[in-house]
N, C-alpha and C positions, 0 to 999 in steps of 0.2 A: 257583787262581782266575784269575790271568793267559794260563793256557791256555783257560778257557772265555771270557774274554773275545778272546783271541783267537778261538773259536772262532764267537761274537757277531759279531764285525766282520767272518769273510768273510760270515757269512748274509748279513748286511745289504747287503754289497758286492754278492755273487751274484742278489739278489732286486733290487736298486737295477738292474741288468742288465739281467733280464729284464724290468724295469717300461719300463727306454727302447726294446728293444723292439717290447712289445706298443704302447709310444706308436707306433711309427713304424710298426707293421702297422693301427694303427687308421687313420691319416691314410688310407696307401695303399687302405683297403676305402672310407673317404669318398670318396678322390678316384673311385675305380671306381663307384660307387656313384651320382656327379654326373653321369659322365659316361655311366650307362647309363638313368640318367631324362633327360637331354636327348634320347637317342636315342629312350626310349621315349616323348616329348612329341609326337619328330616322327612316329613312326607312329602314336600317338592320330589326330594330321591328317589320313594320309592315310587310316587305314580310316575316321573320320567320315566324309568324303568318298567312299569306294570305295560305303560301305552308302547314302549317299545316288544315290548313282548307280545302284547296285541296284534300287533302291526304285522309281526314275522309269523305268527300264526294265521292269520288270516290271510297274509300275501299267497303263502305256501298253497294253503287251500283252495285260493277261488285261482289261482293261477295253475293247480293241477287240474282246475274243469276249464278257464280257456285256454289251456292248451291240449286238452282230454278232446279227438277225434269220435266226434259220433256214429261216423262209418268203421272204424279201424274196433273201437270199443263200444259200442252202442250202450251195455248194458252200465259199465262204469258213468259215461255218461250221462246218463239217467239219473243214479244214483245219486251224482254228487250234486246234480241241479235239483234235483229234489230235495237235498237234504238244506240246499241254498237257498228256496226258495220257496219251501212248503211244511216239511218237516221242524226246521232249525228254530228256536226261538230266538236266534241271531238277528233275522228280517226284523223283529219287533223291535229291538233295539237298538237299530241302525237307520232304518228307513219312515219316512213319514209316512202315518194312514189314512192321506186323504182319499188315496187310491182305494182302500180298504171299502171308506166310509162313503162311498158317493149319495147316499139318500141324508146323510147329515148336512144341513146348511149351515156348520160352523165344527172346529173340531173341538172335543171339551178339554179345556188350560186345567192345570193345576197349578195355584201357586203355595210355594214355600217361603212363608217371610219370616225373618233371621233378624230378632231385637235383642236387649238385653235386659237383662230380669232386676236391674236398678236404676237408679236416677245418678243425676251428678255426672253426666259423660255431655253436657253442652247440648249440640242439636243432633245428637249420632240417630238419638232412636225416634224423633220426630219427624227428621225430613226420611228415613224408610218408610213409618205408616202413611206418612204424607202421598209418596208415591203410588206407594202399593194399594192404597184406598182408590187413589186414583186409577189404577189398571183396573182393578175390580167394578169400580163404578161403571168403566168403559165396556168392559165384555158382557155385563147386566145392562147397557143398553145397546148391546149389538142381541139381543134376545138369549145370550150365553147363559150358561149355568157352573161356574168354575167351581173346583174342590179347592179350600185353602187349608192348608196345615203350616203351624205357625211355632218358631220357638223363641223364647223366652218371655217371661211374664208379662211385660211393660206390651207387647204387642198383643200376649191374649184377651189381656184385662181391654185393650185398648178397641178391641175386635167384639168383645160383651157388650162392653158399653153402646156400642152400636148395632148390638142385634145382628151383627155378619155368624152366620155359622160357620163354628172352625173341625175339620172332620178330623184331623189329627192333631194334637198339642204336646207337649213339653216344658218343663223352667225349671228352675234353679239348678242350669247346669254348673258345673267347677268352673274356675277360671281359667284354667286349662285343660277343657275335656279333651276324654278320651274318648276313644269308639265306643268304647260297651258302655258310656252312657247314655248318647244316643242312637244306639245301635236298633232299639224298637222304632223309632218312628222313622227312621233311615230306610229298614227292611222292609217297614209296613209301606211305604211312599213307593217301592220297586216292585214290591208285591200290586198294588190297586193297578199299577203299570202293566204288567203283566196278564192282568184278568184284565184288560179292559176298560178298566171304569173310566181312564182319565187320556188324552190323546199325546200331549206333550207335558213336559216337565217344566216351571220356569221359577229361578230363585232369586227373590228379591233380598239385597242385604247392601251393607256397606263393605266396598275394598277396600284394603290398607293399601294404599299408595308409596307413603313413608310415614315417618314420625309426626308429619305436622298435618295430613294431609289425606282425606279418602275420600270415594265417590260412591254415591249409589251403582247400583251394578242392577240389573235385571237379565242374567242368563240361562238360556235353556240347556238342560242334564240332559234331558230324555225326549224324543230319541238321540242317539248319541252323535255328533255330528263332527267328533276331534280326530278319528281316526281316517287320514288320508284315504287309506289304503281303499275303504270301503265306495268311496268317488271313483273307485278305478275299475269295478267292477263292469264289464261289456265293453272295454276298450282293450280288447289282448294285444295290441298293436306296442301302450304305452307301458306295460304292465311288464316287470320284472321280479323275478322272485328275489325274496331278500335275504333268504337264505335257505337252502336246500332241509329243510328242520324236519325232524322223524320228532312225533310226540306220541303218546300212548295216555291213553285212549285217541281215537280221529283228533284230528285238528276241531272239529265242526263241535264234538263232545267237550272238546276242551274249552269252544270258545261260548258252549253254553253255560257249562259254569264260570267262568273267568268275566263275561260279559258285565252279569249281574252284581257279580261282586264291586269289579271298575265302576258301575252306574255310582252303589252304595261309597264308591270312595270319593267321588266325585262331589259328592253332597257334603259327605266328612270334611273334604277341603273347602268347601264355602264356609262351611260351619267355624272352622277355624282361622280362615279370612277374617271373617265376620269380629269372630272372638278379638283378633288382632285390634281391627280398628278399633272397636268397641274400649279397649285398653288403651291404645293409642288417644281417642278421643279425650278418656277420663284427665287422662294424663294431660292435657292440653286445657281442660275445664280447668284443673284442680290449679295449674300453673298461671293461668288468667287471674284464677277468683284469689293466689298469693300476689302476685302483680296487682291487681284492682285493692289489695288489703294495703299493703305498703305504700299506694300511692293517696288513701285516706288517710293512712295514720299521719303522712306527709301533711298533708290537708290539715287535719288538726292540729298537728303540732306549731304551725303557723299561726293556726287560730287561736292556742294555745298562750303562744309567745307572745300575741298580739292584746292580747287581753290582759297576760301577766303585766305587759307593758303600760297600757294604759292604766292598771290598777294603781303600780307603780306611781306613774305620773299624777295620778291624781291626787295619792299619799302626800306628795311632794309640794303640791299646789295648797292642799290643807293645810301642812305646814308653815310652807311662808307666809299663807294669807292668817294663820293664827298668830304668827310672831307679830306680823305688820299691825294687826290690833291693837298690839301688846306697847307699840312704842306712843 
């Protein structure tokens, strides 16, 4: 009996361990976790602000061609629907090409799925490949052929294992990245968009909801489909300009650089969603697997006392029944 109760007190000891721990890995996903929603507070700011600038740039512009008279100005009119509508790299990034692709019997997906490059975060990174395996399996039997580009390790590894080919990859980002560390496979994903290779954009990952709490997400970046303004185009009836805005270089020049760049921020922000919950999750494992340690060490300790007890008693029963001999 003295050896199982030895045997009681290292558990308790050994799990009393790993309970301080999971305390001290839970802190450290909080503090990650604090510090990657303030970061993600401050790019809320600036893409509110990039899409509102969007918006007045491009109001401006397609609203000076339907309101541009084709008898009063023939040649300006011309011009600016050209550059609307043939010239602009604009149309690629705003419009769908199925219109494009008519001899295509399906348009080719790209998917981006967003894991994270360790273990210990519960089911954050299993129910993503879960899904995402699933989309994939689906457009390989609609006859499809999708590009996938994938970040963080736990989904590349997870993507080998299976023989999926992955056309762009990434891992071991920070736990708080920044753009210029995934700023190559960001660029490269807007680039392949650009040539062609791929029809739309779709990112699979998990939203941060709040602290206890996120969802798979699967949305489409490319083409871009957030800015109002661009729905409004051949209805000059509803169409107001938003502000009278003089830009230099054209509006159209502007909104060809400006476009690309928004796509690339767009991905930026899942990527730091992603990061969010991903923290969030850990934080939420590591807080269970302290909660699950304390409610063992409870467990034993019972067992503990129960056993100390009965040892106890049993001492006690030797006793009397050795004295009772004795008379």
């Amino acid at each position: 009996m003295s050896q199982s109760l030895t045997d009681i007190k290292h558990r308790i000891s050994s799990v009393n361990n790993t309970e301080q721990i999971t305390k001290a890995m839970r802190m450290v996903s909080a503090a990650k976790m604090n510090q990657v929603q303030r970061h993600y507070t401050q790019y809320e700011i600036y893409d509110t602000k990039l899409r509102e600038i969007l918006k007045k740039v491009a109001s401006s512009e397609f609203f000076r061609y339907l309101t541009c008279s084709k008898e009063s100005d023939p040649e300006a009119f011309q011009n600016i629907y050209y550059d609307l509508t043939e010239e602009s790299i604009v149309n690629s990034f705003i419009e769908s090409r199925q219109s494009d692709y008519q001899e295509k019997k399906h348009q080719k997906a790209a998917y981006l799925v967003i894991t994270g490059d360790r273990g210990l975060v519960g089911s954050y990174n299993s129910s993503i490949l879960k899904s995402a395996l699933s989309l994939l399996r689906q457009a390989h039997k609609k006859g499809e052929d999708p590009m996938l580009f994938c970040v963080g390790s736990v989904g590349i590894d997870f993507f080998h294992r299976r023989n999926i080919k992955i056309d762009l990859e990434i891992m071991n980002l920070s736990d708080n990245p920044r753009f210029g560390e995934v700023k190559k496979i960001i660029s490269k994903t807007v680039d392949l968009f650009q040539k062609g290779l791929y029809d739309h954009l779709l990112i699979c990952y998990n939203h941060f909801v709040n602290s206890l709490t996120s969802t798979f997400r699967v949305e489409q970046i490319l083409p871009i489909s957030e800015l109002e303004i661009f729905d409004e185009v051949g209805e000059s009836q509803k169409v107001e300009p938003l502000v009278d805005l003089k830009t230099f270089p054209d509006p159209m020049t502007v909104l060809d650089t400006v476009l690309p760049q928004y796509a690339e921020n767009l991905i930026y922000g899942a990527i730091l969603d992603a990061k969010l919950a991903e923290h969030s999750a850990s934080t939420m494992a590591m807080k269970s697997a302290t909660d699950n340690a304390d409610d063992l060490i409870n467990r034993m300790s019972i067992e503990y006392n129960r056993a100390r007890q009965g040892a106890i008693t049993t001492e006690i029963n030797e006793i009397v029944g050795g004295a009772s001999a004795l008379e």
